[in-house]
C-alpha positions in Angstrom: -27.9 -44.6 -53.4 -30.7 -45.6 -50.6 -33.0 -48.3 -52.3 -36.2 -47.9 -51.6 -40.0 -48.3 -53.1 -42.6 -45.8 -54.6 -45.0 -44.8 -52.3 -47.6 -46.2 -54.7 -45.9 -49.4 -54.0 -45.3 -49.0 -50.4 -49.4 -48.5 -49.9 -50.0 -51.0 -52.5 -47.8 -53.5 -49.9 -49.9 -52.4 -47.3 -53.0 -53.3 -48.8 -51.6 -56.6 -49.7 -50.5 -57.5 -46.0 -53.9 -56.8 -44.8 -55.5 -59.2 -46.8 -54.0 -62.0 -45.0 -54.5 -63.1 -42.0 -50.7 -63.7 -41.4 -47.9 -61.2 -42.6 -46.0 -64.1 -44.0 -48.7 -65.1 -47.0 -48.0 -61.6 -48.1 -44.3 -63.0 -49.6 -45.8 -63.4 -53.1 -47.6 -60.6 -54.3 -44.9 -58.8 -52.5 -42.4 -60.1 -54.7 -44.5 -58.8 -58.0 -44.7 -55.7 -56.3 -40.4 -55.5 -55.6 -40.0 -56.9 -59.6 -42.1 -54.2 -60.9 -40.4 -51.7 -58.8 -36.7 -53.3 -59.9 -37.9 -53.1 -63.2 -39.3 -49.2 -63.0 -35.9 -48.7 -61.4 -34.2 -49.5 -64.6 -32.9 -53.4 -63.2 -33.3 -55.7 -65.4 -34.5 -58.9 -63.3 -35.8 -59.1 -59.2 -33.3 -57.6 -57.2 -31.4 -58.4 -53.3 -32.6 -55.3 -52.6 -36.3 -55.8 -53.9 -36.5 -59.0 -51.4 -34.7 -57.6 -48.8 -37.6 -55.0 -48.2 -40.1 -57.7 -49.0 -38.8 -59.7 -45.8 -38.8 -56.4 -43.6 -42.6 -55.7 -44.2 -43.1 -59.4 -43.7 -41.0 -60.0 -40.4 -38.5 -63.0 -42.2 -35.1 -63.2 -43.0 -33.9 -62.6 -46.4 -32.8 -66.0 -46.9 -36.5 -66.8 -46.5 -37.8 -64.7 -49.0 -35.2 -66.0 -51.4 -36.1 -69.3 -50.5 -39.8 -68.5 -52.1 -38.5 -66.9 -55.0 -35.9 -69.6 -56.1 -39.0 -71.9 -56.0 -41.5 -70.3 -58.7 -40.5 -69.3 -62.5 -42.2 -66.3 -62.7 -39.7 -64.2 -60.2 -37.0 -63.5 -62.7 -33.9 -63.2 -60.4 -31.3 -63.7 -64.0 -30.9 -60.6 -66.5 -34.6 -60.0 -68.7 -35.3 -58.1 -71.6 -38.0 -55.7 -72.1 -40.4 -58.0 -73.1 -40.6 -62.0 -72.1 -41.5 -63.8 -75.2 -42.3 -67.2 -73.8 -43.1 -70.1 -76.7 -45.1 -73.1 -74.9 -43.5 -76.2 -75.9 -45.7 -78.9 -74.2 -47.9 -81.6 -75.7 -50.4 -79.7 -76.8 -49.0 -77.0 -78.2 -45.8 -79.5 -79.6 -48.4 -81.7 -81.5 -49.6 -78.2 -83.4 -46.0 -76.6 -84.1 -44.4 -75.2 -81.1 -41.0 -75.9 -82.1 -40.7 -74.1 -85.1 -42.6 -71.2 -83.4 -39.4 -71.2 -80.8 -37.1 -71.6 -83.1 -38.5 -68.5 -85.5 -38.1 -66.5 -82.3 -35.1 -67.4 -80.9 -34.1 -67.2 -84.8 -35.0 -63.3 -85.1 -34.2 -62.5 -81.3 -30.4 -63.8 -81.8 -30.0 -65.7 -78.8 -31.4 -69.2 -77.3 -33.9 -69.7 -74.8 -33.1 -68.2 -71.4 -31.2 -65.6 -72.7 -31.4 -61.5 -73.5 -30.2 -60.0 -76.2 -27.8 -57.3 -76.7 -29.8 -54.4 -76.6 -32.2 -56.1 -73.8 -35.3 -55.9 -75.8 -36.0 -59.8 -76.0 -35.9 -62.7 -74.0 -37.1 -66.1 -75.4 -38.3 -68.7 -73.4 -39.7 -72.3 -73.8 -42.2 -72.8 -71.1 -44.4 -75.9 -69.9 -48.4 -75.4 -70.6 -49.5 -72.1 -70.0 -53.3 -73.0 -70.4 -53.9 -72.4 -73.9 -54.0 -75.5 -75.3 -57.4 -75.1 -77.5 -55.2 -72.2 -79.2 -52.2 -73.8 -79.8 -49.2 -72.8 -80.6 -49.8 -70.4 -77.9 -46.9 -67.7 -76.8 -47.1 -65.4 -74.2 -45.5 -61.7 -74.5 -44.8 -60.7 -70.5 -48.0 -63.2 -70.0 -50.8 -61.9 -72.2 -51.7 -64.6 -74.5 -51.2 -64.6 -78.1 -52.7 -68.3 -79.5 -52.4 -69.8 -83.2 -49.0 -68.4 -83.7 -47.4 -69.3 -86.7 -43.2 -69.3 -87.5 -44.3 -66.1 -90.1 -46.0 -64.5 -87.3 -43.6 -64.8 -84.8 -40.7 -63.4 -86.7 -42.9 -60.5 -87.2 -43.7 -60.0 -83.8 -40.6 -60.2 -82.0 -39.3 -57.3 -85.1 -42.5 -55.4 -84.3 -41.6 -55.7 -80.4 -37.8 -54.4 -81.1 -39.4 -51.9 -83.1 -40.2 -48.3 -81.0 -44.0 -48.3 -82.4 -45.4 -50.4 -79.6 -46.0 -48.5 -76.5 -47.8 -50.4 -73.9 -48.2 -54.2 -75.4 -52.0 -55.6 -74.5 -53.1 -58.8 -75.7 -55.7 -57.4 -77.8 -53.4 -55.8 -80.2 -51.0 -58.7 -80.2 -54.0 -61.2 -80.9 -55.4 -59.0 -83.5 -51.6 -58.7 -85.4 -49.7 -61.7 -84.5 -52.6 -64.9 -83.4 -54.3 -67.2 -86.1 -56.8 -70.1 -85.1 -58.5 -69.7 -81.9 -60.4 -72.1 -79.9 -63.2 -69.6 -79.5 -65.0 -67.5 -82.4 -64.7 -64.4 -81.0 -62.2 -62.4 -78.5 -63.8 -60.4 -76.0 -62.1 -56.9 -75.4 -61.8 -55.9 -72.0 -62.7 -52.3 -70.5 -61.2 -48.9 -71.8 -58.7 -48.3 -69.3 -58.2 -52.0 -68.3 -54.4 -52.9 -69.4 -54.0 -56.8 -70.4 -55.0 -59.6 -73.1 -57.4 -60.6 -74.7 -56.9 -64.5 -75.2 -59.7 -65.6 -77.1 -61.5 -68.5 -74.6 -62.1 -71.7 -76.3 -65.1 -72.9 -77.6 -68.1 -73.9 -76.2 -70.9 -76.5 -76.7 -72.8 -79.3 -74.8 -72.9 -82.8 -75.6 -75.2 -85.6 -75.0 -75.0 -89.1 -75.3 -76.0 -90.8 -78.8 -78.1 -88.3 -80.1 -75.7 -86.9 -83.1 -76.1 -83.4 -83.3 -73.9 -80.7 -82.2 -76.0 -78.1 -80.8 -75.9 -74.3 -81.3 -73.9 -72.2 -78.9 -77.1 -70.6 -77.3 -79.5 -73.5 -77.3 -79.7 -76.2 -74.2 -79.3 -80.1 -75.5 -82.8 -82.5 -75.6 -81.9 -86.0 -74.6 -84.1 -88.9 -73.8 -87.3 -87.5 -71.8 -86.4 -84.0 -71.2 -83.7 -81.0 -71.8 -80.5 -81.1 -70.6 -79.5 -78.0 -69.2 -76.3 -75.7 -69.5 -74.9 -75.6 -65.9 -71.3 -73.2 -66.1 -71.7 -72.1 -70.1 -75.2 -71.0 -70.5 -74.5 -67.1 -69.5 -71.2 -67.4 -71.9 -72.7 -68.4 -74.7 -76.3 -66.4 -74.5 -74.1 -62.8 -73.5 -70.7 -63.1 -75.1 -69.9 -59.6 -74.9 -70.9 -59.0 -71.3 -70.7 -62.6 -69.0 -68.3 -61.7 -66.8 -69.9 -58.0 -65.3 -71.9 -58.0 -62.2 -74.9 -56.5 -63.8 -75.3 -59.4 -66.4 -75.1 -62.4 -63.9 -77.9 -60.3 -61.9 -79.9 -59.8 -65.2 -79.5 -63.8 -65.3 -80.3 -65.2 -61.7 -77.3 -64.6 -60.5 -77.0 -64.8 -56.3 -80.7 -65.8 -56.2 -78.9 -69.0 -54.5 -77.2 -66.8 -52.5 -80.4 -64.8 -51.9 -82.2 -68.4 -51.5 -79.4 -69.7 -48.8 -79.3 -66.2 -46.7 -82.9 -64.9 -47.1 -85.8 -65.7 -44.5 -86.5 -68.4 -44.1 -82.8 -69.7 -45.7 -81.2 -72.8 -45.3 -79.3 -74.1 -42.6 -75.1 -75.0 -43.3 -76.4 -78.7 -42.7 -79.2 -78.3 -45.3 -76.9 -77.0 -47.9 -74.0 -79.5 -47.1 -76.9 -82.5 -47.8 -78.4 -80.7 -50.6 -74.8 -81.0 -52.3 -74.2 -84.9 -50.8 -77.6 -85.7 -52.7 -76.2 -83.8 -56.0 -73.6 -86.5 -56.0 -71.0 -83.6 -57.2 -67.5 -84.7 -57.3 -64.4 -83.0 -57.2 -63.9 -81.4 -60.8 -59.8 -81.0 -60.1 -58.5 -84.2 -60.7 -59.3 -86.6 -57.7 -63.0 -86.5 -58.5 -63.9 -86.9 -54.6 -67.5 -86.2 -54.1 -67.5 -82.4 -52.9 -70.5 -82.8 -50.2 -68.3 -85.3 -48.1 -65.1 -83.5 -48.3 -67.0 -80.8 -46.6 -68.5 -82.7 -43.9 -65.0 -83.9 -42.9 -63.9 -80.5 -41.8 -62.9 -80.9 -38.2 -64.6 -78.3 -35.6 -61.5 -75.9 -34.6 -62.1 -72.5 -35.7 -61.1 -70.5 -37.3 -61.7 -72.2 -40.7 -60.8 -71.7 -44.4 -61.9 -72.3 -47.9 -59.1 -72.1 -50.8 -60.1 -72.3 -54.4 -57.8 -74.0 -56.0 -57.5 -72.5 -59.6 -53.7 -73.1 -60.0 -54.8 -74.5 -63.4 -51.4 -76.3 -65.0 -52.1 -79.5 -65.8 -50.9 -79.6 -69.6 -54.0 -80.1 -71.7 -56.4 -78.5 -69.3 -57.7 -74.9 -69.8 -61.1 -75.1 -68.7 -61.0 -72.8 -65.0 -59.2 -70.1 -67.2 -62.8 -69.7 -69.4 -64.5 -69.7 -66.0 -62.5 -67.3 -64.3 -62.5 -65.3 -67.8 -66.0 -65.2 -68.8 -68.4 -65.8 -65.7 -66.1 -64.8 -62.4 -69.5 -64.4 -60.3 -70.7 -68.0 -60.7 -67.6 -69.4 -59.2 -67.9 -66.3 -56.8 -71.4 -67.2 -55.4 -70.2 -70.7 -55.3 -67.8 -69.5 -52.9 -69.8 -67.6 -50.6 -72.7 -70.2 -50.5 -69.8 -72.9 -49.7 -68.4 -70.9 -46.9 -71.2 -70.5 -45.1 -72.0 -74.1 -44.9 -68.5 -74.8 -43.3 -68.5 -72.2 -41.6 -65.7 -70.4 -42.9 -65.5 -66.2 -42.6 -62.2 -65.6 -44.3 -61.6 -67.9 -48.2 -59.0 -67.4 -50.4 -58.8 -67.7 -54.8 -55.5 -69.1 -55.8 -55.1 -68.5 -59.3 -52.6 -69.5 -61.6 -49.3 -66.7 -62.0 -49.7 -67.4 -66.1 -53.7 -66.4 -66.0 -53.7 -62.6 -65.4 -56.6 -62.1 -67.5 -58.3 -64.0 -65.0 -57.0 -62.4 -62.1 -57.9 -59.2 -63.2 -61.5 -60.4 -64.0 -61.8 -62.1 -60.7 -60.3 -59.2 -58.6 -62.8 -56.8 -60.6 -65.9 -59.5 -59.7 -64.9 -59.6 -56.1 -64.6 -55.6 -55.9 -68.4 -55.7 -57.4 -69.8 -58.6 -55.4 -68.4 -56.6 -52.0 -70.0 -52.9 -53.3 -72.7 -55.4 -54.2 -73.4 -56.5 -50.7 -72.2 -60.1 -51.5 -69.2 -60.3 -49.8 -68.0 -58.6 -46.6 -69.5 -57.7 -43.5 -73.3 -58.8 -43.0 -73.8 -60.0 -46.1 -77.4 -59.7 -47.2 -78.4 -58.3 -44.1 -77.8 -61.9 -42.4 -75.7 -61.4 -39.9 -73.2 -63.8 -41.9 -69.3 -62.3 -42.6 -66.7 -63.7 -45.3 -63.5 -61.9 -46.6 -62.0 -63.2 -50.4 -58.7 -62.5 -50.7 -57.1 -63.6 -54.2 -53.7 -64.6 -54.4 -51.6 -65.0 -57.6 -49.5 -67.9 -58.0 -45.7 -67.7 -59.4 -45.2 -70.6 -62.0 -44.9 -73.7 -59.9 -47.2 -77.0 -61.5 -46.9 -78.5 -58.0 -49.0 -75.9 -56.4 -52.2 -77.7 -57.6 -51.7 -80.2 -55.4 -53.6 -79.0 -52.4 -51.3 -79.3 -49.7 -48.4 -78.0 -51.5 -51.1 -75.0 -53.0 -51.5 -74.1 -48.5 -47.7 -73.8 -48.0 -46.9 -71.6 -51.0 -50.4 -69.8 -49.7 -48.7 -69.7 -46.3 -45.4 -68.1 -48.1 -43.4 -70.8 -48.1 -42.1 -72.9 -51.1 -45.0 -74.7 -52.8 -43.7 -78.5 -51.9 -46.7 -81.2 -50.5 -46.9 -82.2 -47.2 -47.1 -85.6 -46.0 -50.9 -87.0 -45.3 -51.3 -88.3 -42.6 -51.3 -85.9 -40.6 -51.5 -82.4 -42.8 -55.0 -83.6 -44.6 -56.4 -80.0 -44.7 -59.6 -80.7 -43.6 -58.0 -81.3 -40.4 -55.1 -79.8 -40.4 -54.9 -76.8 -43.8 -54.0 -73.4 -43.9 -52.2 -72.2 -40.9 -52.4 -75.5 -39.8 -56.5 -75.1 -39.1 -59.4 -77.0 -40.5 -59.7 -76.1 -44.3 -61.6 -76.8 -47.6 -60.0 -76.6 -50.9 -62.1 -76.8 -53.5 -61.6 -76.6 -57.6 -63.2 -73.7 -59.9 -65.5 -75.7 -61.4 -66.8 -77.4 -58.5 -67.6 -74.4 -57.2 -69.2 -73.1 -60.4 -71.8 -76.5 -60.1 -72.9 -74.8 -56.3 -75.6 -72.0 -57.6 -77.3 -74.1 -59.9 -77.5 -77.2 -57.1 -79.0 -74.8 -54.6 -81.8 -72.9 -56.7 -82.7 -76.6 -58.8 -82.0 -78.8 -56.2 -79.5 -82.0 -55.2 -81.6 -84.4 -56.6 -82.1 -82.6 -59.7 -78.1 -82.2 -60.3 -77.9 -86.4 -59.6 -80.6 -87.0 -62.0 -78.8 -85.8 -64.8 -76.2 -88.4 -67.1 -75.6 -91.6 -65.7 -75.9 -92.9 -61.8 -72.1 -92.8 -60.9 -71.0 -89.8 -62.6 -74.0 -87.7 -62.4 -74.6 -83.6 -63.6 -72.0 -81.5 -66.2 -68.3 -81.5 -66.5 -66.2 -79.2 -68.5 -64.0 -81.1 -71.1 -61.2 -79.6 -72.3 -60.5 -81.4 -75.9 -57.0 -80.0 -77.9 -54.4 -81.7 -79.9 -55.3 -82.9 -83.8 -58.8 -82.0 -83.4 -60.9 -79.9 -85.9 -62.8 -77.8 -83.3 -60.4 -77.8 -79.9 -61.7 -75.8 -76.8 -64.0 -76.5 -74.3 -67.0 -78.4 -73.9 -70.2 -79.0 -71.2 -70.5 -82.7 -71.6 -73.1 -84.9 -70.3 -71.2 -87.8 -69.0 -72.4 -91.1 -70.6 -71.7 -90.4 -74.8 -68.7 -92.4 -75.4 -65.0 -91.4 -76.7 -66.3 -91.7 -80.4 -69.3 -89.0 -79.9 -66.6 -86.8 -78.7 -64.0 -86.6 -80.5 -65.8 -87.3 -84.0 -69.0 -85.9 -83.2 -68.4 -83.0 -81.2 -64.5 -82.0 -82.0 -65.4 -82.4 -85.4 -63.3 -85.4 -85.8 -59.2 -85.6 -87.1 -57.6 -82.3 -88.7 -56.6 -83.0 -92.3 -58.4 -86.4 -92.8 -56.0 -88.0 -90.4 -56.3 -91.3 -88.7 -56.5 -91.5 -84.8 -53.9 -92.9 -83.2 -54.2 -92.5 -79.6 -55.4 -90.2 -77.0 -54.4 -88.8 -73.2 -58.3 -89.5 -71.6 -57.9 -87.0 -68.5 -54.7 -84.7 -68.2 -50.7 -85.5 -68.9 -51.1 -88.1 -65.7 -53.8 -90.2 -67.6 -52.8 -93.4 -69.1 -53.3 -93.7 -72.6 -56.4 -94.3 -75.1 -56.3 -95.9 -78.6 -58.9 -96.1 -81.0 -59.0 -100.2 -81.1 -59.7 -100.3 -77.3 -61.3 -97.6 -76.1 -63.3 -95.3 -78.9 -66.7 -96.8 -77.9 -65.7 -96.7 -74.2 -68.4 -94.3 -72.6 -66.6 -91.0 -71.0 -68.3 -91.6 -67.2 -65.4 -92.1 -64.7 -66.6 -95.5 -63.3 -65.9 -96.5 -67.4 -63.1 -95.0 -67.4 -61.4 -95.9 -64.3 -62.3 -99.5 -65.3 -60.5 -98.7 -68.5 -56.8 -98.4 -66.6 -57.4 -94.6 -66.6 -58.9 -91.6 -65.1 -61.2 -88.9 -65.8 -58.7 -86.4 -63.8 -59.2 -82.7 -64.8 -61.2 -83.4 -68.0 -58.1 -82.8 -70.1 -58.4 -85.1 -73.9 -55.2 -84.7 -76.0 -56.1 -86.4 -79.5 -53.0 -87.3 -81.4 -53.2 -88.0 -84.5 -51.3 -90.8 -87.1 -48.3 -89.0 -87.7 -47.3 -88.8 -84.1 -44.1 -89.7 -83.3 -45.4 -91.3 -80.0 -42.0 -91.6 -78.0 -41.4 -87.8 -78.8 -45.1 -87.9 -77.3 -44.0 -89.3 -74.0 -40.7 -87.5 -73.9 -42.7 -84.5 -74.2 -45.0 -85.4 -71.1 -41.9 -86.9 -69.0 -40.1 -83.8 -69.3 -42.9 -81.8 -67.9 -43.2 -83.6 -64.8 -39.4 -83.5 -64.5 -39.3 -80.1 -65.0 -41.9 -79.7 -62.2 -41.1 -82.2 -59.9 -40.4 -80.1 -56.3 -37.5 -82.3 -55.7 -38.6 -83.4 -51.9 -38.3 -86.9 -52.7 -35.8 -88.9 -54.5 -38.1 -91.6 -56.6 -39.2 -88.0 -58.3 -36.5 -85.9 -58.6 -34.1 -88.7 -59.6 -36.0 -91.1 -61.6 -38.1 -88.3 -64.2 -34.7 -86.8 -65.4 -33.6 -90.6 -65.9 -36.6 -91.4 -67.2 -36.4 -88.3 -69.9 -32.7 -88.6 -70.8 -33.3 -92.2 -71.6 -36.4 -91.7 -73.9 -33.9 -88.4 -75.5 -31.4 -90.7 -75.7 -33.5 -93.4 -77.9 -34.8 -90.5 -79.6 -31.2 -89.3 -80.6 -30.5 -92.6 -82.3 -28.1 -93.6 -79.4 -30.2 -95.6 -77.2 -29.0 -99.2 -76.0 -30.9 -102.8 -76.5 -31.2 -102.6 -72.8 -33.1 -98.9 -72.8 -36.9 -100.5 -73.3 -36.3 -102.3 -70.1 -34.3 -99.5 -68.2 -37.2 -97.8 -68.7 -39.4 -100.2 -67.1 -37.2 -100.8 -64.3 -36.6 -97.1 -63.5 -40.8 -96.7 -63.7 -41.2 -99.6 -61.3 -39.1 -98.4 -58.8 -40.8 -94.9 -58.8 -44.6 -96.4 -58.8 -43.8 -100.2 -57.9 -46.2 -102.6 -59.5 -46.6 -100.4 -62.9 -50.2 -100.4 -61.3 -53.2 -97.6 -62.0 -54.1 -95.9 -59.9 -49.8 -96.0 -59.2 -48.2 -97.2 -55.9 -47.2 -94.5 -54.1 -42.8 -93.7 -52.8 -43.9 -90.2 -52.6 -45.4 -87.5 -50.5 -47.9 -86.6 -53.6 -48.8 -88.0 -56.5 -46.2 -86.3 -59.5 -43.9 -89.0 -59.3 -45.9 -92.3 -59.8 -48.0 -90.3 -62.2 -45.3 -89.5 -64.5 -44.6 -93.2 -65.4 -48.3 -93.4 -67.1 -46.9 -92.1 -70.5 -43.8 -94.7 -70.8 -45.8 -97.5 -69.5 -48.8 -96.2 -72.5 -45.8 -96.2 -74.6 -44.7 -99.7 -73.9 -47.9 -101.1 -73.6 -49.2 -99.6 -77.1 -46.1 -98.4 -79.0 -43.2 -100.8 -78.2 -42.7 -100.9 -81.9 -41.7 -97.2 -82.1 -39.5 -97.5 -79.5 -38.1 -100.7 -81.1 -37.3 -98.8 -84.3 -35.3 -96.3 -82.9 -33.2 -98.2 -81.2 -32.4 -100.7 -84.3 -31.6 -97.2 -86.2 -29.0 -96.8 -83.5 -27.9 -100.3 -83.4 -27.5 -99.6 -87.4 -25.2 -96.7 -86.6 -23.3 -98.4 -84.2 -23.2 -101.2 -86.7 -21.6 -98.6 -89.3 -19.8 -96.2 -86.6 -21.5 -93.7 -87.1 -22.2 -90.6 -85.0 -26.2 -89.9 -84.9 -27.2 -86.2 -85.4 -28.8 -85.5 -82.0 -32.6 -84.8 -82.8 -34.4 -85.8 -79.4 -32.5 -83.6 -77.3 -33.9 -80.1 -75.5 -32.1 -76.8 -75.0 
């Protein structure tokens, strides 16, 4: 029989193609649109067919479309079931559980990760972080969040999805029968008629230095001589129900700075770009580079882009997901007011495959802000064009890194390029000058432009200046999100503000800013002030505002195991020191788990780290194109550094069992 697509899906393609300005960056929503199809079709994963039709719209061989979609996750090219039950397993959701939440539904399904069962109803996976962190153990049923899953509750829902009563699954239904603890106090149902989850968003507050109180939800934050204002959570908190429509971010001052920027007599792109430079904004993604002179770096060829970069996968870090979720127009008008300064007429949202709540409430923001007048052609009446295309990632960590986030933009596979000479600014998408910015930069823009650079700079301390989002999970009372003032120190937060350790525990250690961080403990650090010049002086970084608080019981070399075997599961396998050294690097630290490790390992460890980030150094010595590799030595290094004894004990328990021949039960090892 002749394959071929829906016409649904053959206009749907054409919709997609013309959102880009090359046919080739079409490869990846084309792909969803081919699996959806395979799967309507009665196939039961992605199909040759499905991306042989993908490469004739696009004008590429075949063999270069499955070279894109042997690269991300999310394109399910073996046998799937009905429904995709995938159990995160990283640090986060590891410290609250997740293993015996994957074991209760591999358990009930029959059959081990990464396989269907019989009647191709279920397939269990273990995933990396999917961004839920604040409501962990978090699963995800074909990618709609369920959060606060227990073993009980997961039993029960993979019987319930087997069962013939659910019809169309939605993550308000699977919340409402199958979630527990939250992050956020309320869930916030989508439209009637709008198909997808409803992952309750994590928690929000603001904190200040020193002053002790925990403020209320809907209330801005007094600190020394005058109010400290909520920057990116104010309309979340004060219109729960309602933050994310068009008509409430109006109703609130939303696009005055738009209004401000565009209006008569407006602001010039100069103006704006030294009204940002004076706000002393930095980078909110990881690098923290201050935002106003990335922009001025942007080198004169035209045409020009800016790409959002809100491939959010950093384990630990769920912050851009509440943005996107609950106020899509802030980061919007951020975007607008940041292309016209560079002079950019066509940007671009890359968001996360594993966030399509977000997507949706993005795509439906940037459908109102164009009937709206905000985006388009002559926007405001001022003469001044900008086209926002969003773009859906596939399940691919390494596609935060910017360069790597361009080529899988491009349609290629998502792997870094080497800087010098592919710095974007010079030389980005489509090899032309381009921004890439992070959500919550972005977010920071409005509120800069109606109050003013100097305004932004004047609030927390001189080097780390305004709000950051702060994304707190692990063996905390009150996980989620948080607007911090920069300044209070590690005690404030954790104690004050995340309500101190679960169950009366003792803190042990922390990860200060995302899985790269090095580590925290209590006896060092827990008066440290959270500003990034402490923090960098510290041995550690601020990175992406990601805290994971572990807690006494912590078996810290499972701890690290669990954050090497991320990045070795990411790694894009471009460059040997990576690829190579994190799978040595996690079978050794399995191996010493397992009771089998060798007097030699603590060292092997070492030496293997030192040759992928020579020196042990922070910020690490680079043998890479990008960062991933050097980074992922920070938690065996923390280990080492803080925790030798741990690793000590194992591996006299296994010189014990060699001692007595005997054969360890393997514990540490991974399906």
């Amino acid at each position: 029989m002749t394959y071929a697509w829906s016409e649904a899906a053959e206009e749907r393609a054409r919709q997609v193609i013309a959102g880009y300005p090359r046919r080739r960056s079409a490869i990846m929503p084309l792909l969803y649109i081919a699996m959806k199809e395979d799967l309507d079709r009665g196939a039961d994963r992605l199909t040759e067919d499905g991306m042989r039709r993908v490469a004739e719209l696009v004008g590429v061989t075949p063999a270069q479309v499955v070279a894109v979609a042997s690269f991300y996750t999310m394109y399910k090219r073996d046998r799937v079931g009905k429904y995709l039950v995938s159990v995160c397993t990283s640090i986060s959701c590891w410290l609250d559980g997740a293993d015996a939440v994957l074991h209760a539904v591999e358990s009930e399904a029959g059959v081990p990760s990464g396989h269907t069962d019989r009647d191709g109803a279920i397939t269990p996976e273990h995933v990396e972080c999917i961004g839920a962190c604040g409501g962990a153990p978090a699963v995800q049923v074909n990618y709609e969040f369920v959060e606060g899953v227990t073993p009980a509750k997961a039993r029960e829902m993979v019987r319930w999805l087997r069962s013939e009563e659910p019809d169309a699954v939605t993550g308000d239904e699977l919340q409402d029968r199958f979630g527990g603890r939250t992050a956020f106090p309320w869930a916030i149902p989508e439209p009637a008629g709008v198909a997808g989850p409803v992952p309750a968003c994590a928690s929000l507050g603001t904190a200040v230095p020193s002053n002790g109180h925990v403020p209320d939800l809907d209330t801005s934050s007094t600190v020394g001589n005058g109010e400290i204002p909520m920057i990116l959570t104010d309309r979340m908190n004060r219109h729960p129900l309602d933050s994310h429509a068009l008509s409430t971010y109006e109703a609130t001052g939303g696009y005055s700075a738009l209004r401000r920027v565009l209006g008569d007599p407006g602001m010039t792109p100069a103006e704006i770009t030294d009204d940002i430079k004076a706000s002393m904004l930095r980078g909110r993604g990881g690098a923290g580079f201050p935002a106003g002179v990335k922009w001025s770096f942007l080198a004169p060829a035209r045409p020009s882009y800016l790409v959002v970069n809100a491939d959010e996968s950093e384990p630990g870090t769920f912050k851009d997901r509440q943005l996107m979720e609950r106020d899509p127009h802030q980061m919007i008008e951020g975007i607008v007011i940041s292309s016209y300064a560079t002079d950019v007429n066509h940007a671009f949202v890359y968001i996360r495959g594993e966030y399509p709540k977000a997507a949706r409430r993005v795509e439906a923001a940037v459908e109102e802000a164009y009937r709206a007048g905000y985006l388009g052609r002559d926007i405001l009446g001022s003469g001044y064009d900008l086209e926002l295309t969003v773009h859906l990632g596939a399940g691919a960590y390494i596609c935060g890194e910017e360069t790597a986030l361009l080529n899988s933009l491009e349609g290629k596979r998502g792997e870094p390029r080497i800087k010098p000479p592919y710095f974007p600014a010079a030389k980005g998408l489509y090899m032309m000058p381009t921004i890439v910015n992070n959500v919550e930069t972005l977010s920071n823009v409005p509120w800069i432009i109606m109050e003013g650079g100097a305004a932004y700079a004047a609030i927390g301390p001189g080097g780390s200046p305004g709000k950051r989002m702060c994304s707190i999970s692990g063996h905390v009372n009150r996980p989620g999100n948080y607007e911090i003032v920069e300044g209070l120190t590690w005690r404030e937060l954790i104690f004050d503000l995340a309500g101190g350790i679960r169950d009366g525990n003792r803190l042990k250690a922390w990860v200060p800013g995302g899985a790269s961080a090095p580590w925290f403990v209590p006896e060092l650090h827990l008066d440290t002030e959270v500003t990034k010049e402490a923090i960098d002086g510290n041995g550690s970084m601020t990175g992406s505002g990601a805290v994971i608080v572990m807690d006494h019981t912590t078996d810290m070399v499972a701890a690290a195991e669990r954050l090497v075997r991320f990045f070795a599961h990411e790694s894009c396998g471009q460059c040997t020191p990576c690829r190579e050294g994190t799978v040595w690097i996690d079978l050794i630290l399995r191996r010493i788990m397992d009771r089998q490790g060798r007097p030699v390992d603590a060292d092997l460890l070492l030496d293997v780290s030192d040759n992928i980030s020579p020196g042990l150094q922070w910020p690490p010595a680079m043998t890479t194109i990008c960062p991933l590799g050097p980074s992922a030595v920070s938690p065996v290094v923390s280990l080492l550094q803080y925790f030798r004894d741990e690793v000590d004990s194992y591996l006299a328990q296994a010189d014990l069992l060699a001692q007595a021949n005997l054969v360890p039960v393997s514990i540490g090892g991974v399906r």
